[in-house]
PDBQT receptor file of N, H, CA, C and O in Angstrom, charges set to zero:
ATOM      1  N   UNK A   1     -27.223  20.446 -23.201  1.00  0.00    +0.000 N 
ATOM      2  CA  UNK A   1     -26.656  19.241 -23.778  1.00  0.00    +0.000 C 
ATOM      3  C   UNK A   1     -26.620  18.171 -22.689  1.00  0.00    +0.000 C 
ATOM      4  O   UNK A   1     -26.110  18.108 -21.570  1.00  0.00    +0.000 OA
ATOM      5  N   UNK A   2     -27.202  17.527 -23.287  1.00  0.00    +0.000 N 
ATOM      6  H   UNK A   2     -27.616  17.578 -24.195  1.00  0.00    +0.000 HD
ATOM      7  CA  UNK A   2     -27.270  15.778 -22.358  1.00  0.00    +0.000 C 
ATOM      8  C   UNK A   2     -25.931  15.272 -22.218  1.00  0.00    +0.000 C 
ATOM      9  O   UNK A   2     -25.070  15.487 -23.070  1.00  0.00    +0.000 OA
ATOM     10  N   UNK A   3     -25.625  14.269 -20.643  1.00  0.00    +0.000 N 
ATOM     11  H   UNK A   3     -26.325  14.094 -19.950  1.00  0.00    +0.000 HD
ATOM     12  CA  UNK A   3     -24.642  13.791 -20.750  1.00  0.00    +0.000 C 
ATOM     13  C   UNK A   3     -25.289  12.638 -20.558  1.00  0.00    +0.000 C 
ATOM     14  O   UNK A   3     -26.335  12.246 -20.041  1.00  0.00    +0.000 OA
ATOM     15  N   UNK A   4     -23.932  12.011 -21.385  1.00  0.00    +0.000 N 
ATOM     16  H   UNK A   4     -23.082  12.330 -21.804  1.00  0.00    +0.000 HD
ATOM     17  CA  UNK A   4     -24.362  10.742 -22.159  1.00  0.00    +0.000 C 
ATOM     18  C   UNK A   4     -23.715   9.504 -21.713  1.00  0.00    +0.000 C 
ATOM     19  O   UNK A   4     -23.785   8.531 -22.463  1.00  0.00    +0.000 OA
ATOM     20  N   UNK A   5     -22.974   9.385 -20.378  1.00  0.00    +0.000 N 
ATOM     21  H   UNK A   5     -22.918  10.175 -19.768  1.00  0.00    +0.000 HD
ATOM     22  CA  UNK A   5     -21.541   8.807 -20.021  1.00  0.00    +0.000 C 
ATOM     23  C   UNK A   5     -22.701   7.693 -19.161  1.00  0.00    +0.000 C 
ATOM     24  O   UNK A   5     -23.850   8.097 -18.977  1.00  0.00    +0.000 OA
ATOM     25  N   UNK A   6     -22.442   6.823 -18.857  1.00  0.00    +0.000 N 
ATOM     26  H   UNK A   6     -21.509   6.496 -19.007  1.00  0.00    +0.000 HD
ATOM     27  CA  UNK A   6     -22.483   5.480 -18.079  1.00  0.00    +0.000 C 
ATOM     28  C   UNK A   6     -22.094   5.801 -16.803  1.00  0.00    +0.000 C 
ATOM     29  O   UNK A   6     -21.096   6.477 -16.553  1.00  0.00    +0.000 OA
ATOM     30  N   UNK A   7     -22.946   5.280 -15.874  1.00  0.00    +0.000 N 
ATOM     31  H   UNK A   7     -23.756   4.731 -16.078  1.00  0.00    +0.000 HD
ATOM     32  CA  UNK A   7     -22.257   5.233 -14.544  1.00  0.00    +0.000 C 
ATOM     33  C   UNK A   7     -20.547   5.038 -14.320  1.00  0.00    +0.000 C 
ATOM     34  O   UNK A   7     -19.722   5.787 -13.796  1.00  0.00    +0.000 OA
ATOM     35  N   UNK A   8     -20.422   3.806 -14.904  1.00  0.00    +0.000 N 
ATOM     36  H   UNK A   8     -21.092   3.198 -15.329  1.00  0.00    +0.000 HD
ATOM     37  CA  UNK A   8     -19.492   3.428 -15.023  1.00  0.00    +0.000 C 
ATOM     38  C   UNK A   8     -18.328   4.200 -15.408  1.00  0.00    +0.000 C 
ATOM     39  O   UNK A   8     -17.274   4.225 -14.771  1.00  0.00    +0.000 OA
ATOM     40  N   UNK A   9     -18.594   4.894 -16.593  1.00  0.00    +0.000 N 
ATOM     41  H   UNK A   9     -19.450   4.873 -17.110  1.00  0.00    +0.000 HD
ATOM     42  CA  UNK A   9     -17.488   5.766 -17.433  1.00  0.00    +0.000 C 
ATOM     43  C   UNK A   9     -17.607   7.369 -16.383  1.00  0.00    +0.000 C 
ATOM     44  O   UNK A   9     -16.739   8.155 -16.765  1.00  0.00    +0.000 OA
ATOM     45  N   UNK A  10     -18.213   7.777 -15.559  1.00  0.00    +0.000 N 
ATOM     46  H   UNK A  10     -18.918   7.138 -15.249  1.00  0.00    +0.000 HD
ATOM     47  CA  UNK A  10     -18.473   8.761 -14.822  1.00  0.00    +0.000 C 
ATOM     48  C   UNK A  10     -17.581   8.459 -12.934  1.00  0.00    +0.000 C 
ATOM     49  O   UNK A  10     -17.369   9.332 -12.093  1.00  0.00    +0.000 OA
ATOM     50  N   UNK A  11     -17.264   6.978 -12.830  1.00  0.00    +0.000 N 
ATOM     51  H   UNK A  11     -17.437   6.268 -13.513  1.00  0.00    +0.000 HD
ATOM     52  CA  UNK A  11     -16.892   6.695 -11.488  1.00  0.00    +0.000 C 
ATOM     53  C   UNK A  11     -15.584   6.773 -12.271  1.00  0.00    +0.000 C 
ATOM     54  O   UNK A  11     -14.943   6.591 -11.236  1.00  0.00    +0.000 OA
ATOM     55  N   UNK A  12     -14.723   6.875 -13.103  1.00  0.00    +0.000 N 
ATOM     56  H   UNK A  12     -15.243   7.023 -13.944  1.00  0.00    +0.000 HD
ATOM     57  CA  UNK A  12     -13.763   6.382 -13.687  1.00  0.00    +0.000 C 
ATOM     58  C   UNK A  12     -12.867   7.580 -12.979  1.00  0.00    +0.000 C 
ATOM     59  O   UNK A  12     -13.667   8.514 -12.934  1.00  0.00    +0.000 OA
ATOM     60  N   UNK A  13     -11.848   7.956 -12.508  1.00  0.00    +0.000 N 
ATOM     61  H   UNK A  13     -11.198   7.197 -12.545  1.00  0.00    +0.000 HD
ATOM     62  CA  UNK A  13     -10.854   8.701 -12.648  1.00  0.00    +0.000 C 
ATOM     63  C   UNK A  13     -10.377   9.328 -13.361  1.00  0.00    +0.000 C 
ATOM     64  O   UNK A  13     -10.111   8.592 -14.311  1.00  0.00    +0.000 OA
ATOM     65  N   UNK A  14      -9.880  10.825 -13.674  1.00  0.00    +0.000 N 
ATOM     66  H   UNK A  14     -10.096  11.423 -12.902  1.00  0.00    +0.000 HD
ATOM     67  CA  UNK A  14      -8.718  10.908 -14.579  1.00  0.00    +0.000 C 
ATOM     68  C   UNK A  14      -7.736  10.263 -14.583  1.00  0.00    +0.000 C 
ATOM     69  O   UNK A  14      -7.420   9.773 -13.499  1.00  0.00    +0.000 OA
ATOM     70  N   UNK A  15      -7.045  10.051 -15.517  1.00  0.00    +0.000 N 
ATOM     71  H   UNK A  15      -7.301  10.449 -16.398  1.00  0.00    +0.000 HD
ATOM     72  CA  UNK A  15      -5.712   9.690 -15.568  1.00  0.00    +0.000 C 
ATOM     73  C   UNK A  15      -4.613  10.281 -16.229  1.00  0.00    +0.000 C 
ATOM     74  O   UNK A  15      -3.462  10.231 -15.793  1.00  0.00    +0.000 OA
ATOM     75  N   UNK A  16      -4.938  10.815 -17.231  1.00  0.00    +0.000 N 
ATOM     76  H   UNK A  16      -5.873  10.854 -17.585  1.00  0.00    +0.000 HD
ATOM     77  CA  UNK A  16      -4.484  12.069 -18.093  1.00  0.00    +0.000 C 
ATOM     78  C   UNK A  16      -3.412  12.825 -17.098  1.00  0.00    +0.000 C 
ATOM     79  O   UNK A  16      -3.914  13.340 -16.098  1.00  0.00    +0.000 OA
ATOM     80  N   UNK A  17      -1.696  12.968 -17.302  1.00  0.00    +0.000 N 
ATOM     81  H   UNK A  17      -1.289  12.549 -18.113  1.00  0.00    +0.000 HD
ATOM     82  CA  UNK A  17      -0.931  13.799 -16.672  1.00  0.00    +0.000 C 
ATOM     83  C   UNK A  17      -0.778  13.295 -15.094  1.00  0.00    +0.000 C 
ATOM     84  O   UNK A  17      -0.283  14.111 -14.316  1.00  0.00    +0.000 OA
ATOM     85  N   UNK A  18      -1.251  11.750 -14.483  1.00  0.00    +0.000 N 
ATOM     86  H   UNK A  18      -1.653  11.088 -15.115  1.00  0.00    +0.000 HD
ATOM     87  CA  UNK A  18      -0.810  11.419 -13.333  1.00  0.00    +0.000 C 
ATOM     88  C   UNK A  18      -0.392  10.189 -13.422  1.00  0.00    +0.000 C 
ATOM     89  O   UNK A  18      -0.622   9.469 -12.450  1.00  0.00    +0.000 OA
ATOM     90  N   UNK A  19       0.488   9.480 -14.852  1.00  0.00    +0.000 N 
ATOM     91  H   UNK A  19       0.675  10.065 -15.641  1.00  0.00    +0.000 HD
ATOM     92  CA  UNK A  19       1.143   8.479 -14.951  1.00  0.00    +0.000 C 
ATOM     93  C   UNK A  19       1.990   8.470 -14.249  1.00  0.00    +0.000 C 
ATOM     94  O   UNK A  19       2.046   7.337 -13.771  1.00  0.00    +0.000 OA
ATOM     95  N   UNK A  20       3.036   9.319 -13.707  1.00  0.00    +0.000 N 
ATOM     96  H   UNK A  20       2.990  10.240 -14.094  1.00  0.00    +0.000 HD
ATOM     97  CA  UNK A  20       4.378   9.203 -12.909  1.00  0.00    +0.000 C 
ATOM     98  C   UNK A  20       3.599   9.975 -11.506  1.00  0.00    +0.000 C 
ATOM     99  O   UNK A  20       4.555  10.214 -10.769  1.00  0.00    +0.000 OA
ATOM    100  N   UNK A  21       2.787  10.291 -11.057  1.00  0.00    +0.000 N 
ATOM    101  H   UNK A  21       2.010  10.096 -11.656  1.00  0.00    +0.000 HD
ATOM    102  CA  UNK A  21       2.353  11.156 -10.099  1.00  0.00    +0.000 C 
ATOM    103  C   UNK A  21       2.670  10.005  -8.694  1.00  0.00    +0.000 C 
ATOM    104  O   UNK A  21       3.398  10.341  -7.759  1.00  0.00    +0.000 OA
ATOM    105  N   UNK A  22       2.015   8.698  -8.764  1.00  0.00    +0.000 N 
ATOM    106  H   UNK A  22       1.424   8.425  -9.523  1.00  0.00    +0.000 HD
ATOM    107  CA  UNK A  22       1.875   7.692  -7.750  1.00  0.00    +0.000 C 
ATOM    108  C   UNK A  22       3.779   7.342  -8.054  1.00  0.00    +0.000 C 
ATOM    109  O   UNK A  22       4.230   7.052  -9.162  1.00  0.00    +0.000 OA
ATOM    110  N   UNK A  23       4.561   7.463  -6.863  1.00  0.00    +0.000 N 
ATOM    111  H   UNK A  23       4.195   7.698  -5.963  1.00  0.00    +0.000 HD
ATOM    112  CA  UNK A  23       6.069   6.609  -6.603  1.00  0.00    +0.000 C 
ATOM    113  C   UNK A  23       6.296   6.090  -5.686  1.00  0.00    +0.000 C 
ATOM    114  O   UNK A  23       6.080   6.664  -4.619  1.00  0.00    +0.000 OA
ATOM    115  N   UNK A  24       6.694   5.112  -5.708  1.00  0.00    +0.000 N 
ATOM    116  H   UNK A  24       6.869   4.646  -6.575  1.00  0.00    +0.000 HD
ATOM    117  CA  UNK A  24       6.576   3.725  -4.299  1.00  0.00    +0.000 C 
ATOM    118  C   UNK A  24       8.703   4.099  -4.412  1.00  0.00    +0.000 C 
ATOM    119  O   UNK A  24       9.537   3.793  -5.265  1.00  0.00    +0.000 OA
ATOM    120  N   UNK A  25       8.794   4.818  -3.157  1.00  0.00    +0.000 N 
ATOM    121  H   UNK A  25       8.117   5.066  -2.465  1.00  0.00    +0.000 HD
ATOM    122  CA  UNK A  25       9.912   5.030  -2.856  1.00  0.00    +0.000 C 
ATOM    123  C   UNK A  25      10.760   3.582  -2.518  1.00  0.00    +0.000 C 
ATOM    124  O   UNK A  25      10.192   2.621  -2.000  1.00  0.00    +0.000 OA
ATOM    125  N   UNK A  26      11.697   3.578  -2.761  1.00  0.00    +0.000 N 
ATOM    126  H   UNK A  26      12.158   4.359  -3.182  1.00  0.00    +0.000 HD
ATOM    127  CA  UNK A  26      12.632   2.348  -2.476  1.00  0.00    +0.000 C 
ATOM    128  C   UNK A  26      12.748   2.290  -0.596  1.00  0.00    +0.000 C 
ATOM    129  O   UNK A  26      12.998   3.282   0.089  1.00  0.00    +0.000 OA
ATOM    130  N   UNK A  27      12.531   1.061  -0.117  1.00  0.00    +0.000 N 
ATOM    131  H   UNK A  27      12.328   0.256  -0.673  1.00  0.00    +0.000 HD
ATOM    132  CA  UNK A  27      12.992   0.701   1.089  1.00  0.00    +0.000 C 
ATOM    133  C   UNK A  27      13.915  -0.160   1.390  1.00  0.00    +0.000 C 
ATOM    134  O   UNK A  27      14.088  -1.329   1.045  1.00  0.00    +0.000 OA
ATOM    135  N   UNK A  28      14.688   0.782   2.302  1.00  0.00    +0.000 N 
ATOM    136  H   UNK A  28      14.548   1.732   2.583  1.00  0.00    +0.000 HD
ATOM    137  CA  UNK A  28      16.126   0.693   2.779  1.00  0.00    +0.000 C 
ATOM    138  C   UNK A  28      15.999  -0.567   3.802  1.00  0.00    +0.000 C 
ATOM    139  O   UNK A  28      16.202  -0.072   4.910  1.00  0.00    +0.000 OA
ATOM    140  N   UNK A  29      15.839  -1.500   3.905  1.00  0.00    +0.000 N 
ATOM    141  H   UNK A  29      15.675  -1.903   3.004  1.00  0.00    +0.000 HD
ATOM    142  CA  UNK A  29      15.583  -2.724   5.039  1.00  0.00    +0.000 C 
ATOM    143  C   UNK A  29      16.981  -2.927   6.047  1.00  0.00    +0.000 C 
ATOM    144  O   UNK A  29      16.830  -3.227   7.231  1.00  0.00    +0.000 OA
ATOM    145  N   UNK A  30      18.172  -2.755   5.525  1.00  0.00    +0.000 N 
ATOM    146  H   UNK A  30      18.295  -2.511   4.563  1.00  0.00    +0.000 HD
ATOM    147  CA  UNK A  30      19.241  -2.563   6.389  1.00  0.00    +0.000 C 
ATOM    148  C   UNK A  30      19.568  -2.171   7.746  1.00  0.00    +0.000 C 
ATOM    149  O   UNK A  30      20.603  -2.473   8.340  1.00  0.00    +0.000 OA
ATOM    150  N   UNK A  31      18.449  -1.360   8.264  1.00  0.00    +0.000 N 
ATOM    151  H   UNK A  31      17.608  -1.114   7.781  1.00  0.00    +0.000 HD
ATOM    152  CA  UNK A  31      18.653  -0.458   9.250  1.00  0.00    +0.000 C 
ATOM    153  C   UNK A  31      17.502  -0.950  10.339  1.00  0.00    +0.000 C 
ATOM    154  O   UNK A  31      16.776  -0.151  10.931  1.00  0.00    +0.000 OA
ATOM    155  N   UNK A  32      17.443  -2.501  10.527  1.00  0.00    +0.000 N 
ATOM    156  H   UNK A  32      18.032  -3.150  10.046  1.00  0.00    +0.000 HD
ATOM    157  CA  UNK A  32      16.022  -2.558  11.762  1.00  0.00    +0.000 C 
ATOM    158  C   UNK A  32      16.761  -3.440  12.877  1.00  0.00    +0.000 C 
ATOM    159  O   UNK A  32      17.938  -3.786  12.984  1.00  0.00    +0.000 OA
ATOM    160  N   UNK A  33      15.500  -3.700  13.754  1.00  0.00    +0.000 N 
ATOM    161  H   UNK A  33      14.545  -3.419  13.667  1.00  0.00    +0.000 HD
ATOM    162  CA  UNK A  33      16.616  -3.965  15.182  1.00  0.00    +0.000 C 
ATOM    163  C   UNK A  33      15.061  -4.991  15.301  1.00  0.00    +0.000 C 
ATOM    164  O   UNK A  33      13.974  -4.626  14.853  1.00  0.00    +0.000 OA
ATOM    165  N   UNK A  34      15.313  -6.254  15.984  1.00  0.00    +0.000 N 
ATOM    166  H   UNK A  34      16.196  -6.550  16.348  1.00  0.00    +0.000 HD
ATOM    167  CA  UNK A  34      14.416  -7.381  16.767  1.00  0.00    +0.000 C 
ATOM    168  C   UNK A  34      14.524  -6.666  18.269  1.00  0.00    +0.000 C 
ATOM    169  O   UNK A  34      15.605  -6.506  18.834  1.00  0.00    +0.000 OA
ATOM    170  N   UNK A  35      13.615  -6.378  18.667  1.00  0.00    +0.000 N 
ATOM    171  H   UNK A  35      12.736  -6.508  18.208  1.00  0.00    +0.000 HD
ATOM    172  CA  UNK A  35      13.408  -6.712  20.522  1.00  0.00    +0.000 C 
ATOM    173  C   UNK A  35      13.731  -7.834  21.350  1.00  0.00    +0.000 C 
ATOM    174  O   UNK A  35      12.896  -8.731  21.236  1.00  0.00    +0.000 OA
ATOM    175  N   UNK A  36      14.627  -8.073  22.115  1.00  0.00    +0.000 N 
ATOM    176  H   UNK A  36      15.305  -7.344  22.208  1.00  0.00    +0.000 HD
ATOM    177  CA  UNK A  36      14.648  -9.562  22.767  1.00  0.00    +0.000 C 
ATOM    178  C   UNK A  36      13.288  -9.727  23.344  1.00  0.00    +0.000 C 
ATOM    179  O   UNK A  36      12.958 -10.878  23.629  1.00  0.00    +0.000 OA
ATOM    180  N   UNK A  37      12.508  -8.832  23.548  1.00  0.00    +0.000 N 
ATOM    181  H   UNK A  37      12.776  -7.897  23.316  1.00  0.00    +0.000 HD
ATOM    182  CA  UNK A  37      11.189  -8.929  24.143  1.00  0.00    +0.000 C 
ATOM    183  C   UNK A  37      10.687  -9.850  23.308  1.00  0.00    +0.000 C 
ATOM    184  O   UNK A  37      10.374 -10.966  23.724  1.00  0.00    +0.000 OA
ATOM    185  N   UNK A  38      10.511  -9.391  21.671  1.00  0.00    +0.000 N 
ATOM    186  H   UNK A  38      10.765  -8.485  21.332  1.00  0.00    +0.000 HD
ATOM    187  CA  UNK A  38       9.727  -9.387  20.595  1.00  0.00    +0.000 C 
ATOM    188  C   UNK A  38       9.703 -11.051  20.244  1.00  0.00    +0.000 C 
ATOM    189  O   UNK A  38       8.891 -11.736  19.622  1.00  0.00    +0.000 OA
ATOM    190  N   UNK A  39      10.695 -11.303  20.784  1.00  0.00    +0.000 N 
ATOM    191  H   UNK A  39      11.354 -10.746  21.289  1.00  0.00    +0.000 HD
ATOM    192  CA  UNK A  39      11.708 -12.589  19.798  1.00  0.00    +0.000 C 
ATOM    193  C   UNK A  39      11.442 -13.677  21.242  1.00  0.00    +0.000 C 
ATOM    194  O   UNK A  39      11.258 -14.879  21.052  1.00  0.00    +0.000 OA
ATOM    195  N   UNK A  40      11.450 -13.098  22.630  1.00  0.00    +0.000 N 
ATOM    196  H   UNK A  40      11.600 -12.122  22.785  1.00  0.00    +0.000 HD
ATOM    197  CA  UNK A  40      10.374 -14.500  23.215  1.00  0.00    +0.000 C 
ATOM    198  C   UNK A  40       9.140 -14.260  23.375  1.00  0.00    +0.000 C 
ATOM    199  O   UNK A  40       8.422 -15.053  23.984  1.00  0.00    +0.000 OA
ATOM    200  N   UNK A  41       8.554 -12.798  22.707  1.00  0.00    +0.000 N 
ATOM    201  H   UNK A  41       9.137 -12.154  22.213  1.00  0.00    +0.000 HD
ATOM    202  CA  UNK A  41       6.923 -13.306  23.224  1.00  0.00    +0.000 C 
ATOM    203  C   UNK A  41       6.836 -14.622  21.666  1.00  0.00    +0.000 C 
ATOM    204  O   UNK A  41       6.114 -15.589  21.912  1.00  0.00    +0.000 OA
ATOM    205  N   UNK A  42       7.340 -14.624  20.599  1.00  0.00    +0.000 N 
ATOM    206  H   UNK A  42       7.927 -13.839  20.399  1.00  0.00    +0.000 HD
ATOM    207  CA  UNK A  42       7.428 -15.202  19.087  1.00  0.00    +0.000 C 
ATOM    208  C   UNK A  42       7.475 -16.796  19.480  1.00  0.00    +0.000 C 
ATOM    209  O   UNK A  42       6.724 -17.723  19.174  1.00  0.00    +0.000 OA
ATOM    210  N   UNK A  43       8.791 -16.731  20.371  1.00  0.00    +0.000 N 
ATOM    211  H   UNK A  43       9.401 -15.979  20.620  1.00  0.00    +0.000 HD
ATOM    212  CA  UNK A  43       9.287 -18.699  20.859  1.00  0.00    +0.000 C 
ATOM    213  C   UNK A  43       8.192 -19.070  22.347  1.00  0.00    +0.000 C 
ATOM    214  O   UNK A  43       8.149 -20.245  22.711  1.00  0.00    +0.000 OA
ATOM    215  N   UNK A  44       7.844 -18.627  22.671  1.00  0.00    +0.000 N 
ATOM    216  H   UNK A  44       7.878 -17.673  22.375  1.00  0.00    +0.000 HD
ATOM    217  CA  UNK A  44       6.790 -18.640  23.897  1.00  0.00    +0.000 C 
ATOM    218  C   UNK A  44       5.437 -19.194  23.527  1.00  0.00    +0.000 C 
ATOM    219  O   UNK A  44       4.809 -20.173  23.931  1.00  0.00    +0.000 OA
ATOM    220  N   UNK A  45       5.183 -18.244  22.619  1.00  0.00    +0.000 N 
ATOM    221  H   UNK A  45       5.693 -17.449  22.291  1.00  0.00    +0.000 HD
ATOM    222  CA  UNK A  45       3.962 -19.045  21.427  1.00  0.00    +0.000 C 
ATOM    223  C   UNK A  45       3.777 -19.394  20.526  1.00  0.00    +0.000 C 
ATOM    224  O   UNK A  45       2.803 -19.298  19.779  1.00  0.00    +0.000 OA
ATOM    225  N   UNK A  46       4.913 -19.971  20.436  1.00  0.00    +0.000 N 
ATOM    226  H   UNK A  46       5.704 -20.049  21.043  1.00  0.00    +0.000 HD
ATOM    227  CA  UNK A  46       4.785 -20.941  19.317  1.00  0.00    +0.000 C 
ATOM    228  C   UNK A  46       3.685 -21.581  18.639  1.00  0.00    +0.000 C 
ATOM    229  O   UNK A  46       3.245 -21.403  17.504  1.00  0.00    +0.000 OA
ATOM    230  N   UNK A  47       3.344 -22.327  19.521  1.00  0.00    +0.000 N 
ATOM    231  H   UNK A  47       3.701 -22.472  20.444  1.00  0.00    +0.000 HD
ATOM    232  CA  UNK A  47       2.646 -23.438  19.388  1.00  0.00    +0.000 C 
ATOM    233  C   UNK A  47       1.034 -23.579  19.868  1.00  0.00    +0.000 C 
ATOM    234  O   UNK A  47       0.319 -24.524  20.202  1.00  0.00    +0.000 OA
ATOM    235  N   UNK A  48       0.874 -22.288  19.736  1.00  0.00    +0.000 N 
ATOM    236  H   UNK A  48       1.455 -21.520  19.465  1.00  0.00    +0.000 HD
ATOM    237  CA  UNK A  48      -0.635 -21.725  20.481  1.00  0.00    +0.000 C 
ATOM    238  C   UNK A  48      -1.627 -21.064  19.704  1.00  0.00    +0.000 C 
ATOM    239  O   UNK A  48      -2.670 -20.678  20.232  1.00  0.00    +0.000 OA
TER     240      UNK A  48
């Protein structure tokens, strides 16, 4: 039996049973720290 599918319809993925599979976990942003390093290499070059 011939297959009959399109390139196209053959590059396609399943998707069937991996609707919830992909979860973009929540980020907590509360918890970060600046470098005083970080924060004059930033005002140093400003303008460069």
């Amino acid at each position: 039996m011939a297959d009959n599918r399109t390139m196209a319809q053959m590059l396609q993925a399943p998707i069937e049973g991996y609707e919830d599979a992909i979860v973009v976990p929540p980020i907590n942003a509360n918890n970060f720290e600046l470098k005083q390093t970080l924060i004059n290499l930033v005002q140093s070059n400003q303008f460069t």
